[in-house]
MARKOLKE-573164 format. One record per residue: residue in three letters; x, y, z of N, C-alpha, C in turn. Coordinates in steps of 0.1 Angstrom, whole numbers, padded with zeros to 4 digits, always signed. Layout:
// residues N
alaXYZXYZXYZ;...
This chain:
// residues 188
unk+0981+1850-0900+0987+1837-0903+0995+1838-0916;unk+1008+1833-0914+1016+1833-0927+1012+1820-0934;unk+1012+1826-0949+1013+1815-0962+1024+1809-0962;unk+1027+1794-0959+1040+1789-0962+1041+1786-0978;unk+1033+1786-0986+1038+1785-0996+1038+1795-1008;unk+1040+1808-0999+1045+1817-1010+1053+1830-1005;unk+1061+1835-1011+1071+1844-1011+1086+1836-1001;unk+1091+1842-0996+1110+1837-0997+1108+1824-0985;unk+1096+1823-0975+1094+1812-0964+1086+1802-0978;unk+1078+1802-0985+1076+1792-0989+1088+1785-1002;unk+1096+1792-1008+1104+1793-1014+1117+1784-1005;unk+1121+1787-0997+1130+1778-0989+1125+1769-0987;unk+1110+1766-0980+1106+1751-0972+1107+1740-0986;unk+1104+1747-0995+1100+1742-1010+1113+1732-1014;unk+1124+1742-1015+1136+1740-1017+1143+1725-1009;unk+1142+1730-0994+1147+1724-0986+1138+1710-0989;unk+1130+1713-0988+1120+1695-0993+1130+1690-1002;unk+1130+1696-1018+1140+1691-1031+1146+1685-1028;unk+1155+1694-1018+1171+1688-1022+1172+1676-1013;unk+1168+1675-1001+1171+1664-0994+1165+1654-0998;unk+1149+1653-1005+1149+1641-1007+1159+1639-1022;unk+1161+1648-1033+1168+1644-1038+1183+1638-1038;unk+1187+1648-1029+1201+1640-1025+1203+1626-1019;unk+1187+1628-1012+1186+1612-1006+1188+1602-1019;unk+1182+1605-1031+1182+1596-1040+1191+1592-1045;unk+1198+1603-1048+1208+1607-1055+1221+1597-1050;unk+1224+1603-1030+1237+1600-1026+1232+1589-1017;unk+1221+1580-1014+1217+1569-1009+1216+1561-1016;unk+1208+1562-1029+1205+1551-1035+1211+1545-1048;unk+1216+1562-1053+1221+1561-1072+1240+1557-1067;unk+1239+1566-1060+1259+1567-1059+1266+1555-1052;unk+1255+1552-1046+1257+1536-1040+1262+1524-1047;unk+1254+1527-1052+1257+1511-1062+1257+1515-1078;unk+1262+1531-1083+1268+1534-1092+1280+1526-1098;unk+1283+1524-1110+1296+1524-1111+1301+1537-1118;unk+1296+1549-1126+1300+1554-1130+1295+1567-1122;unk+1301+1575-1110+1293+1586-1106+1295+1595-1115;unk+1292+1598-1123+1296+1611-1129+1277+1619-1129;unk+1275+1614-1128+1258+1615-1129+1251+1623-1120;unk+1260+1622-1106+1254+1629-1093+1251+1643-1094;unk+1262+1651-1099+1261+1663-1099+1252+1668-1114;unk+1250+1659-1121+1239+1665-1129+1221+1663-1128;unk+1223+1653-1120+1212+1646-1108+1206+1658-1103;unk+1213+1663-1095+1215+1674-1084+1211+1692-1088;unk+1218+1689-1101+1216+1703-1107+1204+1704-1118;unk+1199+1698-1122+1186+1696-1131+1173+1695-1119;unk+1178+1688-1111+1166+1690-1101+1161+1702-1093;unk+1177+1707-1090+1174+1724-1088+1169+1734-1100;unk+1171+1733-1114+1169+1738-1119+1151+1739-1121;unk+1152+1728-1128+1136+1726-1128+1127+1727-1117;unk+1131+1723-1105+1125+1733-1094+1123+1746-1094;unk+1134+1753-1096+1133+1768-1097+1124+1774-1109;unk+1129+1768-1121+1119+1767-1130+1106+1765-1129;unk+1099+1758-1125+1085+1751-1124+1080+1763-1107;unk+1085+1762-1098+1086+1776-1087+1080+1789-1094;unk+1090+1795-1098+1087+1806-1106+1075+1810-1118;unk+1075+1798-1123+1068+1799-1138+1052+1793-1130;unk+1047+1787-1120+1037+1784-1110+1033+1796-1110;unk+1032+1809-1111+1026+1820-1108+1025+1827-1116;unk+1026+1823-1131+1024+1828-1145+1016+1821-1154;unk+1003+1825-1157+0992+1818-1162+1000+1814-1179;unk+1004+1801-1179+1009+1793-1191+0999+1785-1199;unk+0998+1787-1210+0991+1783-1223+0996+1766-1224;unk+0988+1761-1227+0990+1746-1228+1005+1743-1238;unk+1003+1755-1251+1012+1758-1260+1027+1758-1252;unk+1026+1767-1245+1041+1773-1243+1044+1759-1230;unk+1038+1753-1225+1044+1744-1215+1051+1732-1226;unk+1037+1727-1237+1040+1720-1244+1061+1723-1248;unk+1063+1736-1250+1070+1740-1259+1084+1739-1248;unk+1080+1741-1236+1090+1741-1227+1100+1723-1223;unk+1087+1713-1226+1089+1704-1225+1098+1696-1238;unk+1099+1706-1252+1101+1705-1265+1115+1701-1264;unk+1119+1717-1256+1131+1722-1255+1140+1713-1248;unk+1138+1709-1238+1142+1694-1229+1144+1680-1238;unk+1134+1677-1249+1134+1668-1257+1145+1667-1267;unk+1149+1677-1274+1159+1689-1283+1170+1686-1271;unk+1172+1689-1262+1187+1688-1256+1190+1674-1256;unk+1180+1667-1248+1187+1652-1248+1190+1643-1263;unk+1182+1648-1271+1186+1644-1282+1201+1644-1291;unk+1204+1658-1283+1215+1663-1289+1230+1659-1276;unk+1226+1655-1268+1236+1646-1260+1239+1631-1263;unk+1249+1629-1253+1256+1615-1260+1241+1606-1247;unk+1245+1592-1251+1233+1583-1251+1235+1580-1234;unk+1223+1580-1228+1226+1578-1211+1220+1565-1208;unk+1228+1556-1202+1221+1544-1199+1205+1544-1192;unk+1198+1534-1197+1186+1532-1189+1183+1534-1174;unk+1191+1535-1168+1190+1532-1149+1194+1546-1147;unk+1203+1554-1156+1209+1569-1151+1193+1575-1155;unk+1191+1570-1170+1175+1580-1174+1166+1580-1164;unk+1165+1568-1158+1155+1568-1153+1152+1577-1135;unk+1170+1578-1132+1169+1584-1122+1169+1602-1129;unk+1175+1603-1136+1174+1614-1141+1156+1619-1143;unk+1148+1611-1150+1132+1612-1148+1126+1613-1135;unk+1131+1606-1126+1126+1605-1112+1128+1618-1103;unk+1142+1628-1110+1147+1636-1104+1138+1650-1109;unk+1135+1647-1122+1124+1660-1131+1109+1659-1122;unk+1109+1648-1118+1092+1649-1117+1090+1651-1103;unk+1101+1648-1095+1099+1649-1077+1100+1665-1079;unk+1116+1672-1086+1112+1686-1085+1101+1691-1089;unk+1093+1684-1102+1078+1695-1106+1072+1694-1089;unk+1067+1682-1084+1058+1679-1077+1065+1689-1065;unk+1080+1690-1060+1080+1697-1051+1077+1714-1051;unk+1079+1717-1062+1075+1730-1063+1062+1736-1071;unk+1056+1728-1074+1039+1731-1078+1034+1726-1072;unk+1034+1717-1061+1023+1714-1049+1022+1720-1033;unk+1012+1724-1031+1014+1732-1019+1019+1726-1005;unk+1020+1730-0993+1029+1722-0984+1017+1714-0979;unk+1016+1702-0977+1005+1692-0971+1012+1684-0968;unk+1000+1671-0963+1006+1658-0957+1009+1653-0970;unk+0999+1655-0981+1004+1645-0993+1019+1649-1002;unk+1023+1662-0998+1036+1667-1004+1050+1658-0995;unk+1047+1655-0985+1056+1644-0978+1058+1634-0979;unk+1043+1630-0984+1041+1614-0984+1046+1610-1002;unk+1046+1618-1008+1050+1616-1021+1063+1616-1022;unk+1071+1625-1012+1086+1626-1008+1091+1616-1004;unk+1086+1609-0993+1086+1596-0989+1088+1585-0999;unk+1077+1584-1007+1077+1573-1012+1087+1573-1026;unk+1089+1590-1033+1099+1590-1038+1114+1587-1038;unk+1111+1586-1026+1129+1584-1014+1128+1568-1017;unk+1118+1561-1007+1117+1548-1008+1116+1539-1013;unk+1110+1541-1026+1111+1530-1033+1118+1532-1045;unk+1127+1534-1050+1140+1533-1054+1151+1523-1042;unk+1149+1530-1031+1158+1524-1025+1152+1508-1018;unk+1145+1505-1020+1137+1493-1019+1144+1482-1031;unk+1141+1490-1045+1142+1481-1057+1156+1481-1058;unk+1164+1493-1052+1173+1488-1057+1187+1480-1045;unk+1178+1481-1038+1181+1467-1022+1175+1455-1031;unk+1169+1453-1039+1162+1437-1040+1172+1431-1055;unk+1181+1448-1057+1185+1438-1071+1200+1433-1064;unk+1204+1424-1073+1220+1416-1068+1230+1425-1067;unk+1236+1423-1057+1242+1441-1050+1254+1439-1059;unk+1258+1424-1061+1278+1425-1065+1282+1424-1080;unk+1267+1426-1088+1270+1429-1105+1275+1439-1107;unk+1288+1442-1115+1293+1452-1118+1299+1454-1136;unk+1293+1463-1145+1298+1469-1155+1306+1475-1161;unk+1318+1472-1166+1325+1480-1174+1326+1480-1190;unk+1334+1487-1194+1337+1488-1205+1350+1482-1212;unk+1352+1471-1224+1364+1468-1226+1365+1471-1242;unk+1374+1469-1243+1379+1470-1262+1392+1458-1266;unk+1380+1450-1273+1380+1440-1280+1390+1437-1289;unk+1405+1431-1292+1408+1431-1306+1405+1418-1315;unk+1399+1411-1317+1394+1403-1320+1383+1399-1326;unk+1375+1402-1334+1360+1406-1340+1358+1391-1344;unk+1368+1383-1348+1354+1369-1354+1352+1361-1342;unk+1358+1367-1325+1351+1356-1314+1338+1359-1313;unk+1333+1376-1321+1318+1383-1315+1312+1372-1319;unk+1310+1363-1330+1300+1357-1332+1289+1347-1326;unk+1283+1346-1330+1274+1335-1316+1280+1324-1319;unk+1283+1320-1327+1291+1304-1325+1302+1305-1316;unk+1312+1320-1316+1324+1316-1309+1318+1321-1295;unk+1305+1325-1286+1308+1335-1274+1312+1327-1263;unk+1313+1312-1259+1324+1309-1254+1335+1304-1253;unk+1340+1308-1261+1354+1315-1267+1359+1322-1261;unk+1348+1335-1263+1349+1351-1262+1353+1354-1246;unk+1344+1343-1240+1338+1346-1224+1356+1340-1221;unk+1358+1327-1223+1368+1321-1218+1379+1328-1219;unk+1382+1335-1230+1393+1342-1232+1393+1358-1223;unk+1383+1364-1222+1380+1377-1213+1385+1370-1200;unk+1377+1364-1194+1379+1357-1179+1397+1354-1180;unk+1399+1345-1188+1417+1344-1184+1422+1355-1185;unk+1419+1366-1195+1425+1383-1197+1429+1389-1184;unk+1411+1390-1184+1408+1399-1169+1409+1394-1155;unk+1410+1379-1158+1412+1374-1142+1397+1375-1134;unk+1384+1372-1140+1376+1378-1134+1362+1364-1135;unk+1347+1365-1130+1340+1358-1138+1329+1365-1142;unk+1330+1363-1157+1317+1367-1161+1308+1368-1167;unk+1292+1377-1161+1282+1370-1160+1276+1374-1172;unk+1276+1382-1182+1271+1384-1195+1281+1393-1204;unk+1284+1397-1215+1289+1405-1222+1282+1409-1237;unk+1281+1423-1235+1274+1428-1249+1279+1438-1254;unk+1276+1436-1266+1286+1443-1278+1280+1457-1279;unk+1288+1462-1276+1281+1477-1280+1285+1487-1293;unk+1298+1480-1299+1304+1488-1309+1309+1481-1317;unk+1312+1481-1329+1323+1478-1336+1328+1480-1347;unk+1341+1480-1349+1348+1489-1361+1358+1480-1361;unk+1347+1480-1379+1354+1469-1387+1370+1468-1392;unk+1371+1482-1392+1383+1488-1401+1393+1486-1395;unk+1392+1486-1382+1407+1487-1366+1406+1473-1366;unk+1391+1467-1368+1394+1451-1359+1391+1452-1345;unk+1384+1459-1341+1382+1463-1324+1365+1461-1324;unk+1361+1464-1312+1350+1460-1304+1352+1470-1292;unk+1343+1472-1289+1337+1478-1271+1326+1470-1267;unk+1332+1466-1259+1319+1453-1251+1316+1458-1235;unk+1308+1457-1231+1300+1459-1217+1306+1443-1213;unk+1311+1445-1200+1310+1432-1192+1308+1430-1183;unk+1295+1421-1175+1289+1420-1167+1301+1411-1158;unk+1301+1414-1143+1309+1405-1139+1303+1400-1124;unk+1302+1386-1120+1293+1385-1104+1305+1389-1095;
């Protein structure tokens, strides 16, 4: 009887699990209602990675130390990148831990059913949130409307700009010295 989960047949079934349910995540549920895809393909490639990683390194008796240390190194990069919104992190998280589980757990009913529910419930929550909110980015010249006394001001004057309506705006930047702003605008 062959071992499906070891050497080049358990190595593919392994794989083949990853990617589809990741891509399911990825190009069903993230890209969907992205506004910024730029995300997919790093989605996609950290998940292969760390798969392959976690794969390989699964058959090398590792010290609590050196895992600790591997997880260090992941800590140290993000740090040192620019800042990723909450909803990318989190798919980005969702994408590190479905790869550990697919390649450190052996093939069972519970390695599907965790695939499953990884697939599903993302795409559940993110069916229940309001499908037509949408995000961008503007730059402000105007800095004394930020204030809370003036923000509908702020709002009235954005909406006649942009021609648009909208549903919240937050300040994410500002520089004093230009007179400018970067503001997030929520729009229904």
């Amino acid at each position: 009887m062959v071992n499906l989960d070891t050497g080049i047949i358990g190595l593919v079934i392994h794989f083949a699990i990853n990617v589809i349910s990741c891509a399911l995540i990825t190009y069903v549920v993230y890209v969907r209602r992205a506004q910024a895809k730029s995300y997919d393909f790093s989605f996609m490639m950290i998940a292969t990675i760390i798969f392959f990683l976690c794969f390989f390194l699964s058959s090398v008796d590792l010290q609590l130390g050196m895992a600790l240390g591997l997880f260090a190194i992941f800590g140290i990069i993000r740090y040192r990148t620019d800042a990723m919104p909450v909803r990318e992190m989190t798919f980005l998280f969702l994408m590190i831990a479905l790869s550990l589980i697919n390649a450190l757990i052996p093939l069972c009913l519970e390695l599907g059913l965790v695939n499953i529910i990884f697939v599903v419930m993302p795409l559940i929550i993110e069916g229940t949130r309001k499908g037509s909110r949408k995000e961008f980015k503007v730059v402000y010249n105007n800095i004394e409307n930020l204030n809370k006394s003036n923000r509908s001001k702020l709002k009235r004057e954005l909406q006649e700009k942009l021609h648009i309506k909208i549903a919240h705006i937050r300040i994410d930047k500002i520089d004093m010295v230009n007179n400018k702003a970067i503001l997030t605008v929520t729009i229904d």
